[in-house]
TILUMGU-193808 format. One record per residue (C-alpha): residue number from 1; chain; x, y, z. Coordinates in Angstrom, 1 decimal, m for minus. Layout:
<recs>
NUM / A / X / Y / Z
...
</recs>
This chain:
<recs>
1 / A / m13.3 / 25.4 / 58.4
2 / A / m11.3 / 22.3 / 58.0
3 / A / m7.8 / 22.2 / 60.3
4 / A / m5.9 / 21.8 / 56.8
5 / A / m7.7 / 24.7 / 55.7
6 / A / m6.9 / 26.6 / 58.5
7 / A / m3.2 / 25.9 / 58.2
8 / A / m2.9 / 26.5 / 54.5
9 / A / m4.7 / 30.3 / 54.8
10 / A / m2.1 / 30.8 / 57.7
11 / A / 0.5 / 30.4 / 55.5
12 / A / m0.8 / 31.6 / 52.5
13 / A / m0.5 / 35.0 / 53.8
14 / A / 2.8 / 35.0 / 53.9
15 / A / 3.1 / 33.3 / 50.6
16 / A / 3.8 / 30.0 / 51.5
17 / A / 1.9 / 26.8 / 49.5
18 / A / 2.7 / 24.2 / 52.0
19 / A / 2.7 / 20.0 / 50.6
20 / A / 0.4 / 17.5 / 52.0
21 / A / 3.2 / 15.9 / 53.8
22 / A / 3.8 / 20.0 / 55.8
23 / A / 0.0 / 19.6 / 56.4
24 / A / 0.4 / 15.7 / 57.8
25 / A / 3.5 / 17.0 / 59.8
26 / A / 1.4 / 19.6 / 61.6
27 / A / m1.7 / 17.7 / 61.9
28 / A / 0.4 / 14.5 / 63.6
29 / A / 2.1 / 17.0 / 65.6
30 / A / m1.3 / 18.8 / 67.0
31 / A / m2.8 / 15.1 / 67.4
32 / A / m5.8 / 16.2 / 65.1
33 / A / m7.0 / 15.0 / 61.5
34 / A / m6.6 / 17.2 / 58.7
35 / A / m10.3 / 17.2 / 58.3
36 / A / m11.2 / 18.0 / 61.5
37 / A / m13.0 / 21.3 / 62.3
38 / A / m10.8 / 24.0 / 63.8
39 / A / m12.6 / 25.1 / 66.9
40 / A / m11.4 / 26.8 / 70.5
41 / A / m10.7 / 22.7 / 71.5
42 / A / m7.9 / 22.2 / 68.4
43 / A / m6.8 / 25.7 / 67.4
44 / A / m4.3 / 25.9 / 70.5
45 / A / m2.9 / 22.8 / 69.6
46 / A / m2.7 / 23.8 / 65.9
47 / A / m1.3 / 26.7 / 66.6
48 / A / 1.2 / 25.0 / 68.7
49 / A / 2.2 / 22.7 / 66.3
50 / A / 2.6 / 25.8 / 63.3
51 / A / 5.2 / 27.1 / 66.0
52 / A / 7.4 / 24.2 / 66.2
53 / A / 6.8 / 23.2 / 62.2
54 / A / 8.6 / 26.7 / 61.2
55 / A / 12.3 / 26.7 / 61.5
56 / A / 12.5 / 23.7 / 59.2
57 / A / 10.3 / 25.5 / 56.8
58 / A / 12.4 / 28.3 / 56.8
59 / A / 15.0 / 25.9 / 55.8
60 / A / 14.1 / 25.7 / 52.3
61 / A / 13.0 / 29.4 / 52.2
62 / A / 14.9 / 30.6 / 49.1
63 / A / 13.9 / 32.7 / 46.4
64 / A / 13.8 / 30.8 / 43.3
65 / A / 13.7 / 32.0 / 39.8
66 / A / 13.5 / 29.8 / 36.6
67 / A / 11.4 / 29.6 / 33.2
68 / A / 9.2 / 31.4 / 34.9
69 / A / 8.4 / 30.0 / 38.2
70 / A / 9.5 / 32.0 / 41.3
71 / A / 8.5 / 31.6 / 44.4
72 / A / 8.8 / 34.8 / 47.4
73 / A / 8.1 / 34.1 / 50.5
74 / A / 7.9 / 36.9 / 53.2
75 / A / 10.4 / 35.8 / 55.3
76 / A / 10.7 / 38.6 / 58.0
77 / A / 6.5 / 38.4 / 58.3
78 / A / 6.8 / 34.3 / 58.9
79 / A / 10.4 / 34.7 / 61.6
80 / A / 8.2 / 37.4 / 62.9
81 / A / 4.2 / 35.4 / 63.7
82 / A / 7.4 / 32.6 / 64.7
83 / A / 8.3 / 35.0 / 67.6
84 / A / 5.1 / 36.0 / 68.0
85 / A / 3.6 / 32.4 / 68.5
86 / A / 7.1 / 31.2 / 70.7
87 / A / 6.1 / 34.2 / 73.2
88 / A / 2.5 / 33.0 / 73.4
89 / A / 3.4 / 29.6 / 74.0
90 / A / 6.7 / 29.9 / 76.2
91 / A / 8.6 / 28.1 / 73.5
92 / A / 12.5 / 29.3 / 73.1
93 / A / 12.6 / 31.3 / 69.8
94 / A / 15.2 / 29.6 / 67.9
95 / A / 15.6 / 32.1 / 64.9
96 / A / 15.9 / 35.0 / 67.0
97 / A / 19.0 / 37.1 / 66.5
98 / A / 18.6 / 39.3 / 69.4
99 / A / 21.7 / 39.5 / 71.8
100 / A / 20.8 / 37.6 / 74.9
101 / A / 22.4 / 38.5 / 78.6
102 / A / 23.0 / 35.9 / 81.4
103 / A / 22.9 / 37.2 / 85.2
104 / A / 24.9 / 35.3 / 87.1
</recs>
């Protein structure tokens, strides 16, 4: 399987059709080509790179409705593998809304 491959069925689960230029964007960021084969070598980096591409895909999530097009997204399902992959990778969860406490 193909990295771009890889990244599109990641998304599609949630409902997301991601552009070539989401793809590129990922790809760039992970320092891999698009038709490169995922394997245990890339899919960190991939993976990494999905993590740090979301919040700005969440900022066109909307649910659109017009002569017939619509698109849903599962929203809570993508914020949550978001979480999910900023714990794995120690990256600060920027869309969480969870009350935070400082010790001092």
């Amino acid at each position: 399987m193909t990295v771009k491959d890889y990244i599109q069925q990641k998304f599609q689960t949630f409902g997301i059709q991601l552009s070539e230029a989401d793809l590129l964007e990922m790809c760039l960021a992970a320092n891999v080509s698009g038709e490169d084969e995922i394997d245990q070598d890339t899919i960190s980096r991939v993976l990494y790179s999905i993590a740090k591409f979301i919040p700005s895909l969440l900022l066109r999530a909307t649910s659109i409705s017009e002569s017939g097009f619509s698109m849903s997204w599962n929203i809570q399902g993508i914020k949550d593998y978001y979480s999910f992959l900023c714990k794995k990778f120690g990256l600060k969860d920027e869309l969480s809304n969870k009350p935070k406490c400082t010790f001092l």
